[in-house]
N, C-alpha and C positions, 0 to 999 in steps of 0.2 A: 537156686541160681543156675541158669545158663551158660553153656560156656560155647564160644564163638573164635575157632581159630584162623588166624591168618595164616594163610602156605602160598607157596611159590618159587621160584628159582631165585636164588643169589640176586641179591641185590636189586630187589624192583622196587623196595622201597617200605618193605614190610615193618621195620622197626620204627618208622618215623609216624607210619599210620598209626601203629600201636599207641605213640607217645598222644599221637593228636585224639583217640578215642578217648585213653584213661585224663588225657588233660595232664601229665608228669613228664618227665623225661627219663624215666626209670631205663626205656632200653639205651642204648650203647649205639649210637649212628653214626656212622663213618662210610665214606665213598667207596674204601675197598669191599670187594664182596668176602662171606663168610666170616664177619667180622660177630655177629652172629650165633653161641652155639647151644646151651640151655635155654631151654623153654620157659620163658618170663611172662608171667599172671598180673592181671590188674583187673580194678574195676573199673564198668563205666559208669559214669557219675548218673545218677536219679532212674538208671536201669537196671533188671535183673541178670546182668549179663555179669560175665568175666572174661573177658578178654585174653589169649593166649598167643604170644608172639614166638613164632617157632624157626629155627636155622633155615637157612635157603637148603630146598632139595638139590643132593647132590647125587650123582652116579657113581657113586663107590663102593669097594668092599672091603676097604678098612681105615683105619685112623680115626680122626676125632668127624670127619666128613659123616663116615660109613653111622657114626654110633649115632650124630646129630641128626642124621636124616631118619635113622629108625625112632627114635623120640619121637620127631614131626611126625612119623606117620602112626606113632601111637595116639599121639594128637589127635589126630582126622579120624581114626576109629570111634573115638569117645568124645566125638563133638557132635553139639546139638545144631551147631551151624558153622557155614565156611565163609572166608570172604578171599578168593584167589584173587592170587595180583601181578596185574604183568605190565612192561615199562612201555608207555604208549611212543615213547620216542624210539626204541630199538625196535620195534617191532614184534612178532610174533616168532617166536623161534622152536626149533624143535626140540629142545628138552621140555617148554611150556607145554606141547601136547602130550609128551610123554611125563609129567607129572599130572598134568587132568587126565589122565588116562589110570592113573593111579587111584586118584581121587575119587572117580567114578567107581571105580573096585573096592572099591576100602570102606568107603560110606553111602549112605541113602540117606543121608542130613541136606538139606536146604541149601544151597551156592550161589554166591554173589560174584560174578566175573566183575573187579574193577580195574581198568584202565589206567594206572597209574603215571603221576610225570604230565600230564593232561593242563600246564599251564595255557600253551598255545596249540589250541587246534592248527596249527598251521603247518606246526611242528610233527604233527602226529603221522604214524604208518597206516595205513589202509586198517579201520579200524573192522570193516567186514570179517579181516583174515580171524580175526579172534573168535566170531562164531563157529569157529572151528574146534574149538575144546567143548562144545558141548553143553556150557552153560546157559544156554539164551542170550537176551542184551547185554551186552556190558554196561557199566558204568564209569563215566569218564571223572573221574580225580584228582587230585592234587594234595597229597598228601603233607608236603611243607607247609601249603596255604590253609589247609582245612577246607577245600574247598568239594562240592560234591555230598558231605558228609550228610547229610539231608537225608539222601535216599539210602544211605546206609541203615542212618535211625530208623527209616520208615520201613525198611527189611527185617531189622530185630524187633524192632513193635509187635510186627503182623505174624512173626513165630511165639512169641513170649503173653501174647494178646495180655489179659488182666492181669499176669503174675508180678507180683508184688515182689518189692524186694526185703529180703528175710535177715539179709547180715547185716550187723554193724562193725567193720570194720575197726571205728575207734574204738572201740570195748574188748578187740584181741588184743592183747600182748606183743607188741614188736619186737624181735630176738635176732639182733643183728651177731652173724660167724665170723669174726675177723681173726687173720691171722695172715704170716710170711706164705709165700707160694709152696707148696706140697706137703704142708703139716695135718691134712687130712679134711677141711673143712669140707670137701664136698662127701666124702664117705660120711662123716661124721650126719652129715644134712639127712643122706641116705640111710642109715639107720634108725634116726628118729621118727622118720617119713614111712620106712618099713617097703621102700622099693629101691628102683634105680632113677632117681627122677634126673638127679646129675651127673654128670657125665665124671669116672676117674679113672684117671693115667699116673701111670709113675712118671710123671714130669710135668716143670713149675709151667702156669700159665693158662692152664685148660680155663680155667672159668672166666667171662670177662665181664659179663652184665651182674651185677646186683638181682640177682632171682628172688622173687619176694612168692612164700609161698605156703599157704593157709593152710592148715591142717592141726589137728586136735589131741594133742600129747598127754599123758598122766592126768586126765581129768582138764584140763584146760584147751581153751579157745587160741591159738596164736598164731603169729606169721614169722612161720623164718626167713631168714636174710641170708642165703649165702652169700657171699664178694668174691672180687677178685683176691690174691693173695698181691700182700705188700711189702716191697722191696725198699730198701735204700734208694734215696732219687739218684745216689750215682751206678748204682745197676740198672738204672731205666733207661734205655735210648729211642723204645719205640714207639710214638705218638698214641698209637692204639692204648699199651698198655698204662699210659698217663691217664689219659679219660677213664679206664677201669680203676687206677688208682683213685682219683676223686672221686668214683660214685660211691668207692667202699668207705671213704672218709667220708661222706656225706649221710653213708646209711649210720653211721654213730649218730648224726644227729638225729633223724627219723627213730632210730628204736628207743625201746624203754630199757631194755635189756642189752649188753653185749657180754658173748661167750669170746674170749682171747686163747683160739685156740694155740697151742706149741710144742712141739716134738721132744717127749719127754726123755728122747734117749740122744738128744745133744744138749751143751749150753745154751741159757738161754741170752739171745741177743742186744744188744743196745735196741735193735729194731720192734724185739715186741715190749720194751721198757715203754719205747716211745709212744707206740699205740694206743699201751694201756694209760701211760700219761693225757693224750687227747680225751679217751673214753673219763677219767678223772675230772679233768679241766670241764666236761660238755653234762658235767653230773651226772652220770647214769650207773648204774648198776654193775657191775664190772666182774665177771668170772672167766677165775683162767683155768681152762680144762689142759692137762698136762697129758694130752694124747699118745698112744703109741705106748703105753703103763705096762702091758703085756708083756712088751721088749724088754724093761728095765730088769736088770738083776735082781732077784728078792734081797740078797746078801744088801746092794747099794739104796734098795727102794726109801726105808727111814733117812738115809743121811742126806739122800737127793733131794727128798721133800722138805726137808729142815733149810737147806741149803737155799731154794729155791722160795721159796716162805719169808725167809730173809733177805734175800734180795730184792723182793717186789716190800718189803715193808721198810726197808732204807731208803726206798727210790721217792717213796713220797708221804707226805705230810696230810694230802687229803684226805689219808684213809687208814683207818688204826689195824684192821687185820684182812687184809686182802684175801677173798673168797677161792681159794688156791684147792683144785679139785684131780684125782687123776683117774682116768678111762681109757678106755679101748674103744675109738668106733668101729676099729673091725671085726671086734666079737660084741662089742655093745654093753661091754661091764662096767659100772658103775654109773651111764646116763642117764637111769632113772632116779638114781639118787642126786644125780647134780641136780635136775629137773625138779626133784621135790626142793633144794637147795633154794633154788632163784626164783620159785612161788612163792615160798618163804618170806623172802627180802622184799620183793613186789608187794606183797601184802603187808609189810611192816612198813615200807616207802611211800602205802599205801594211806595208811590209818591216819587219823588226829592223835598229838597230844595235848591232854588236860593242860592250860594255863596253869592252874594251881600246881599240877606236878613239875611241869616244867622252871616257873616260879622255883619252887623248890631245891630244885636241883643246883641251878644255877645260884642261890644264896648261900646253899653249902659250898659250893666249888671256890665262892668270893670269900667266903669267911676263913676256909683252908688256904687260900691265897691272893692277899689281896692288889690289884689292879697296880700295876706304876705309874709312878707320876708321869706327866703330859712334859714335852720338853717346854712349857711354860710354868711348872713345876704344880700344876693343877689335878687333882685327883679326880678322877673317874668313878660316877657314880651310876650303879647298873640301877635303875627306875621298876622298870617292868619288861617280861621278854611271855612272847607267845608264836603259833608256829604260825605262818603265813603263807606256805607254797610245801606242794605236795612234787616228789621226781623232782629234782631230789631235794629233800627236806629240807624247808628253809626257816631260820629259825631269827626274826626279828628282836631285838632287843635297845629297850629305851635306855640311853644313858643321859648324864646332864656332868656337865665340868669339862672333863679331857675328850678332844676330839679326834686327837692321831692317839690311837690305839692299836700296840704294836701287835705285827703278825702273830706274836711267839705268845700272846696270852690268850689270843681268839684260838690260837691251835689248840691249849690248854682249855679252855671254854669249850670246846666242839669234841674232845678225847674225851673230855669227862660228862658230857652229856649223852653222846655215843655210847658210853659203857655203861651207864646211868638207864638209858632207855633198850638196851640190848641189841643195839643198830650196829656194830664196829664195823659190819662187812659194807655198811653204805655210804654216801658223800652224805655230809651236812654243811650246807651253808648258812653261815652268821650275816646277819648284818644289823648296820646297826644306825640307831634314829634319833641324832641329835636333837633333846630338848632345849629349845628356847627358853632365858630367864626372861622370864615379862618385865622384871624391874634394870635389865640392863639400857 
């Protein structure tokens, strides 16, 4: 695969291009500039490309500005192509040529000068001045509208000429990082990844886009998911950080996997209760890395994890033994072991079960306890059950008689199938298929 980055100054429009290439809305676009600051990957659909959306260059030498612009221009080193974007309505300005001047220096990759903001030519600045960075023609776009995007195609075609595309995307592993703001998930991202791809500071907020981002851990194909960090909505007041809050709930839907990272040297929160509650409720795989281990006191380390063990396995009913891990992403101790952890579970969340064993199981669990009556005082008769859906486990079952069947004997039905199959650490879902009497 190819990889083809977008650069340019703050705010010309680089994130929305991004969203209209890969066809998602993965990056994070808002009118303010530097909104912006990890480098977010996608594909573009039926090309060998990948697509790289990068922070608006900035002229600094330090903060989150100085770190995001040295990323970008790691970027640009190690791209097979560029597509610079400047705002056809503001016109040409001088930090524009002093970042194609950069560009120029940094790489001998292919460049696409586009025009962006290009609804009405009427609207436009002298669009000559742009010859001035050095690219050739520009091309005039519209990046809200998708419009222009033709001769983009026709740019990465004629680099890429017959190569084929090699990945399958659906066949990686989706591993969504969620956690409260500063509990490590981007170090954590960093370690596995084995660079600095994300940007960390000691303080809440640094990440805002959902960084989706491919790479090949302990033997497997996956994409991690950093997120933003998630607060209580009553600590939220700024519009920015709401949109980062949705995309990081939205990446629980999107993966197969979610690590719940949390600072194992405070309490833990109502707020990562809730988290893992959604991750629960959305079926998925669910592990809580209890980061920052290193810090704990050995003396308190047993009584913490006990502690902590039982609190996430009171909170809820969907799950018999909550996948409770602890590591260090700063030294990187024990993430190969969680990693071997949640291949594990994927590969069991993965598999079929035998009807006949399933069968099975579930006539033992009726015979050790059998079914309540219906509140029409009718008894509940299990027919036959087989598994139906795979992420997460769905486990169909034919009844005939009783058709409100209470929550409390399906928990009892799913506990003992779970421990039965050796699943405890995954959701299973029941349902269930009332038989019709043909002589009613």
């Amino acid at each position: 695969m190819k990889h083809i980055v977008i650069v340019g100054r703050p705010n010309t429009g680089k994130s929305t291009l991004f969203n209209g290439l890969t066809n998602t809305r993965d990056a994070l676009v808002h009118d303010r500039p530097g909104v912006t600051r990890d480098i977010i990957s996608g594909n573009i659909p039926n090309r060998p490309w990948i697509v790289f959306d990068t922070a608006g260059l900035e002229n600094t030498r330090t903060g989150i500005g100085h770190d995001s612009t040295d990323m970008a221009i790691h970027a640009i080193e190690s791209a097979d192509a560029i597509l610079f974007v400047v705002d056809g309505k503001t016109g040409l300005l001088p930090m524009d040529l002093e970042w194609a001047k950069l560009v120029h220096k940094k790489s001998k990759a292919p460049a696409l000068l586009l025009i962006n903001k290009s609804e009405s030519t009427k609207r436009l600045s002298d669009i000559h001045d742009f010859y001035k960075l050095g690219f050739g023609e520009p091309v005039l776009i519209s990046a809200e509208h998708k419009r222009g995007f033709d001769e983009i195609y026709a740019f990465m075609d004629k680099i890429a000429g017959n190569e084929i595309i090699t990945t399958e995307p659906d066949k990686q592993i989706k591993i969504a990082i969620l956690g409260q703001p500063n509990v490590g998930k981007s170090t954590f991202v960093n370690r596995v990844l084995g660079e600095n791809r994300q940007i960390v500071k000691d303080e809440p907020g640094i990440t805002r886009d959902t960084v989706k981002i491919p790479t090949r851990f302990y033997g497997r194909d996956i994409i991690l998911m950093d997120t933003a960090g998630l607060r209580r909505k009553s600590g939220v007041t700024d519009d920015v950080e709401t949109l980062s809050a949705l995309k990081s709930l939205d990446a629980i839907d999107k993966a197969n996997i979610v690590i719940l990272i949390v600072d194992a040297t405070k309490n833990i929160e109502n707020q990562a209760l809730s988290i893992a509650a959604r991750v629960y409720d959305a079926g998925k795989i669910l592990c809580v890395a209890l980061n920052k281990w290193d810090l704990v006191d050995p003396v308190e380390r047993d009584e913490k994890l006990l502690k902590l063990k039982h609190q996430f396995t009171n909170s809820f009913h969907q799950i018999i033994k909550p996948l409770i891990l602890a590591v260090s992403a700063q030294t990187g101790t024990g993430i190969q072991n969680m990693f071997k952890r949640i291949y594990e579970q994927w590969d069991i969340s993965n598999s079929d079960t035998p009807t006949s064993l399933l069968n099975r199981i579930i006539e033992k669990l009726v015979a050790d306890r059998q079914p309540p009556m219906s509140r029409l005082k009718r008894p509940m008769k299990i027919k036959f059950a087989h598994q139906t859906g795979h992420h997460p486990m769905k486990i169909t079952i034919n009844v005939g008689g009783a058709s409100d069947i209470p929550e409390s004997y399906t928990r009892y039905l799913r506990r003992g199938i779970a421990t039965a199959l050796h699943c405890e650490h995954l959701p299973i879902v029941i349902e269930y298929n009332k038989s019709e009497n043909p002589f009613d």
